[in-house]
N, C-alpha and C positions, 0 to 999 in steps of 0.2 A: 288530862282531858277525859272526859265522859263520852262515849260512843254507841250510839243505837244503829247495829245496821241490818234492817231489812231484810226479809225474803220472798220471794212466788204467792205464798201462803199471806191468809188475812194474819196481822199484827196486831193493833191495834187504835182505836181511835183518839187514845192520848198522845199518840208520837210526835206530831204536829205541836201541839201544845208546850213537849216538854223539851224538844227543839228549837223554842224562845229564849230559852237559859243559854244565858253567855256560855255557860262550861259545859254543855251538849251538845254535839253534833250527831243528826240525824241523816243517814245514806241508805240506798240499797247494795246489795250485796254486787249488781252488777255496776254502780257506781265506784264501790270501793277497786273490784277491778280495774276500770278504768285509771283510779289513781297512784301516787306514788306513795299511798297512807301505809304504816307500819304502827304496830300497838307498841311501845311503850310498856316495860315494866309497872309502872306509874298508874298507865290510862288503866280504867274500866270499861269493861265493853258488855252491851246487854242485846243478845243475836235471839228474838220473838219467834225467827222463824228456822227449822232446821236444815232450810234450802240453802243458806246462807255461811252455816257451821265453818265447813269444811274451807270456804275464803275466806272465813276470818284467820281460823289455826294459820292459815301459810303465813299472814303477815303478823302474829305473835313474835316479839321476841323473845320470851320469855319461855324456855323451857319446861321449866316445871310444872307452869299454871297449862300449858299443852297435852307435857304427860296426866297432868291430873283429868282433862277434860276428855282423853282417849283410855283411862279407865276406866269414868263410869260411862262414854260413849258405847263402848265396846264391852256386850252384856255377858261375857266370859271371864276378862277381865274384871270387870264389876263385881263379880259373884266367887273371884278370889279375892279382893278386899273386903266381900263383906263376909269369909268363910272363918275368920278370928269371931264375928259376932254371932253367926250361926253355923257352928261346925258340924249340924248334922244333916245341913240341907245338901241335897244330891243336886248336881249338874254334869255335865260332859259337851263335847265339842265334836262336832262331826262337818263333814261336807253334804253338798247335796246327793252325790252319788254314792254314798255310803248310809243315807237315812234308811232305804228298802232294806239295808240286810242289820238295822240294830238289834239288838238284843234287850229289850225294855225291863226284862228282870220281872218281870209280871207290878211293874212300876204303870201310874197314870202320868205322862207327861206333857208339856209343851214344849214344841219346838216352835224358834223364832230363828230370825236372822240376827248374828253378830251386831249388829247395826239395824237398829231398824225405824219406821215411823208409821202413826196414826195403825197398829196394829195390823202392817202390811203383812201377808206370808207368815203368819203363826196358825197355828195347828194345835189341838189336844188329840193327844195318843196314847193307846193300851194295847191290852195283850191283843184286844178286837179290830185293830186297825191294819186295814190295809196299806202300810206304809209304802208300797210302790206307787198307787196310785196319791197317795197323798204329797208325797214330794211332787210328783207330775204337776199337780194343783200347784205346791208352794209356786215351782219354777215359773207357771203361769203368770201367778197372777205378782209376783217379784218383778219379773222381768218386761208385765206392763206400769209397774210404776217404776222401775228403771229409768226409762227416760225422763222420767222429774226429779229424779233424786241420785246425785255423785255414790258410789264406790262408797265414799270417806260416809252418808248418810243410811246409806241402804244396800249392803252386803248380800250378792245375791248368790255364793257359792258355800260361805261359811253359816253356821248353824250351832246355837246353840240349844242342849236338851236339856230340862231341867225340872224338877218335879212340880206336880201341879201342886197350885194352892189355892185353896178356899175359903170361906170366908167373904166377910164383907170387905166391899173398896174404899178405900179413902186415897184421896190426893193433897200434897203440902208443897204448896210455894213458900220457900226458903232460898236467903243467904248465908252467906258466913262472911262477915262482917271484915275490916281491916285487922283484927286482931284474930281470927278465926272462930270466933263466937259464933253461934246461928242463932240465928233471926227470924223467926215463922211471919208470912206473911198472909197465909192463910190455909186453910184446912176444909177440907170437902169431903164430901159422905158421895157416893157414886152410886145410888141405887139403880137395880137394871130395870128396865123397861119390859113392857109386855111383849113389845115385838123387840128380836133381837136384832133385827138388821137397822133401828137406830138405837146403838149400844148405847150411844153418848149425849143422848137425851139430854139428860138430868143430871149438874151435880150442885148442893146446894150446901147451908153452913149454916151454924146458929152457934148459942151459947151452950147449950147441951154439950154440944161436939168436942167445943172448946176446954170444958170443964172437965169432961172426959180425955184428952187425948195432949193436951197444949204437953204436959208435962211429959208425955210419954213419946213425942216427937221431936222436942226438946233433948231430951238422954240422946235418944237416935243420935243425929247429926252431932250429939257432942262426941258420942262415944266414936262415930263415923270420922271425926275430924284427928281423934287421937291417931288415927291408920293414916290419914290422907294429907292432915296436913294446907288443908285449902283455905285461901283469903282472899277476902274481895269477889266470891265466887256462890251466882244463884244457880239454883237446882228446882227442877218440877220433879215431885217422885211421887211415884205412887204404890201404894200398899194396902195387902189383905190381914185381914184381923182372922186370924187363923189358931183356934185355938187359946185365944186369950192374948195371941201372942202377936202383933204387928212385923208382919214380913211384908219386904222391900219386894216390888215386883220391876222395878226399872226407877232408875235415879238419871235424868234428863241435864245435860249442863248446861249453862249459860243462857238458861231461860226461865220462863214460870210456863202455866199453863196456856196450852196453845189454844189458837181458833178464839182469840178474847175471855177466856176463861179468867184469865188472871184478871182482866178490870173486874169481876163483879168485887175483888175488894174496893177498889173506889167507888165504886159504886153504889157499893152499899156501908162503907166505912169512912167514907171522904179522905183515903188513906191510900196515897202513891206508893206501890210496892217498884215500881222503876225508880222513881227518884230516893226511895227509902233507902235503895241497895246504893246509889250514886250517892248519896249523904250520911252513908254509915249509922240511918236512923232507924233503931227497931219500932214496933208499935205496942202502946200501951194497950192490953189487950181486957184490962181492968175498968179502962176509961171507956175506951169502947163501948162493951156489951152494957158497962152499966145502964147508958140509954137506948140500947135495942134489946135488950133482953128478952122480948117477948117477938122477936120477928125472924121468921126462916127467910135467905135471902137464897137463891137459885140464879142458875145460870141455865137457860133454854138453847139449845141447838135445834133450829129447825131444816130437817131435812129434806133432802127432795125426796118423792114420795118415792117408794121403792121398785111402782112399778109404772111409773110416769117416763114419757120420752121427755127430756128436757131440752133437746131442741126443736120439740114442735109445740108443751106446754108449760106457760109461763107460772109462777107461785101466785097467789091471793095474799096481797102481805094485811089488807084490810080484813080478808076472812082471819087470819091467820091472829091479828092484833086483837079484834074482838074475842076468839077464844081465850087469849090469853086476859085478856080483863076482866071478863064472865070470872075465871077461876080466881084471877091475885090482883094486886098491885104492879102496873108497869113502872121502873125506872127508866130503862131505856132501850130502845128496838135498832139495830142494825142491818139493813138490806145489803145483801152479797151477791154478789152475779152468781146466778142459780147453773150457768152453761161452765164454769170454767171453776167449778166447788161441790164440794158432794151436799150442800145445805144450801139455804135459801136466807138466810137470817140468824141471826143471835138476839135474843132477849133476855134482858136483866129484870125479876119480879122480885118483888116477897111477899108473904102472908105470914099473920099469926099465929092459921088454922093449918101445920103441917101434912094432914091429910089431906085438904083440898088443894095443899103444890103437890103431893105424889098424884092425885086425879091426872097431873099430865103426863104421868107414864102408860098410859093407855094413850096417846094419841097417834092416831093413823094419818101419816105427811099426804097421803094418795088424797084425801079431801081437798087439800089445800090447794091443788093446780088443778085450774080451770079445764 
């Protein structure tokens, strides 16, 4: 059996739909508690949100597909599987009460948490940093999302350092197939934004990207699979083009890109990356672009404005929808409770004109609430 289960976090709006199929069942993570459900060697299970993670692992039976999901969960371990493919990238493990007294090596680093989500308690550091006061911070603002997020999702004691990297970002939703083959289900370019406190703006895709990169994401995850060993199992990862060279910045399991990221492949490809992974079916990536080739398709995160109260001012999703039609093509607009999510909406565009979708990395959310 096939199983989509749920978490706190938006998912998305095909789940409903693909919960019609006899051989899917769709739950929330606190429904699976309730029940007496165990996974099956057998079943496939596809977890949207990572509130949910840690209930699904308990009712695995399945060992191995477990261990495989707590190596690349746990971004220490991740970074000793992927140390055979990059053996000269620097990493180490520390606590929080040992980050004030590290020795950086006159190294530039990030530290994150073992475990971590939506870029909670990561930090860049050098020789310039005041590392007592910056763990102070980590512990802060960790131990206010604590209470949304288990142990097993959000490690607020453990810490990994590991050298920075730069470069541009790309993100790839991928499987690996019944046989262990990977299966790209899509590829995103992450440009940053003018303001950086909506990092996550903007990430969009086209044939360019593809022609560039399909083959070189491809090796990735084959060469990733000869270490790991994984089947039946989807991945969101994401990576810096550094150097010429594509480095792995976090490899996500049993999901694709969060917050609906992942529909804009449907969306813009008429092409189910959940059911593709439930039917062992890759996608023709040839058929595709041949009839979009001339169209950037993006994925919009609208934020709440940065320095908006959100419980006393509500979003403008009509202001908000005409901007975005003035610039591109709307596919589709998703309103989200703006009190209980750091955004307001997700919208799916494309345009022809690549410069006039970057025009919305200048946009200032503080307009958008009344």
């Amino acid at each position: 059996m096939n199983y989509i289960i749920t978490g706190n976090t938006y998912n998305s709006k095909f789940i409903d739909d693909l919960a019609r199929r006899d051989d899917i069942i769709a739950m929330s993570g606190e429904d699976l508690l309730k029940s007496n459900l165990r996974f099956k060697q057998t079943d496939k299970v596809y977890v949207p949100s990572e509130t949910s993670l840690s209930i699904v692992m308990e009712r695995m039976e399945d060992q191995d597909y477990i261990a495989g999901i707590n190596k690349l969960k746990n971004k220490f371990f991740c970074r000793e599987v992927l140390s055979p493919l990059y053996p000269d990238f620097y990493f180490a493990k520390a606590s929080l009460a040992e980050i004030p007294e590290l020795n950086l090596q006159g190294k530039k680093v990030v530290i994150k948490p073992l475990k971590g989500f939506f870029g909670t308690g990561v930090r860049v550091a050098d020789h310039t940093s005041d590392l007592a006061k910056l763990a102070d911070e980590m512990k802060e603002e960790v131990q206010a999302s604590a209470k949304f997020f288990p142990e097993s999702i959000l490690t607020q004691n453990e810490y990994i350092i590991e050298e920075y990297i730069t470069g541009d970002e790309y993100a790839v939703d991928m499987f690996f197939d019944e046989s262990g083959k990977p299966a790209i289900m899509n590829i995103y370019f992450h440009p940053e934004p003018t303001i950086s406190d909506y990092f996550h703006l903007m990430y969009y895709t086209n044939k360019e990207i593809f022609d560039n990169y399909l083959d070189t994401f491809t090796d990735f995850f084959t060469q990733l699979n000869k270490i790991m060993n994984l089947k039946s199992f989807p991945i969101h990862a994401e990576f810096k083009l550094q150097n010429g060279v594509m480095v792995p910045i976090e490899l996500n399991p049993m999901r694709y890109g969060g917050f609906g990221l992942s529909d804009l492949t449907f969306n813009s490809f008429q092409h189910q990356p959940i059911s593709a992974y439930f039917d062992n079916t890759p996608a023709n990536w040839d058929a595709i672009w041949e009839i979009r080739k001339e169209n950037n398709y993006a994925w919009i995160l609208g934020y709440n404005g940065k320095d908006v109260d959100v419980n006393t001012t509500p979003p403008d999703h009509d202001l908000f929808l005409a901007y975005l039609e003035a610039n591109s093509n709307l596919i589709d607009y998703v309103k989200l409770n703006h009190k209980t999510n750091p955004v307001f909406a997700l919208a799916y565009i494309y345009n022809k004109d690549l410069n006039k979708l970057k025009e919305l990395l200048t946009t200032e959310f503080n307009s958008f609430f009344e």
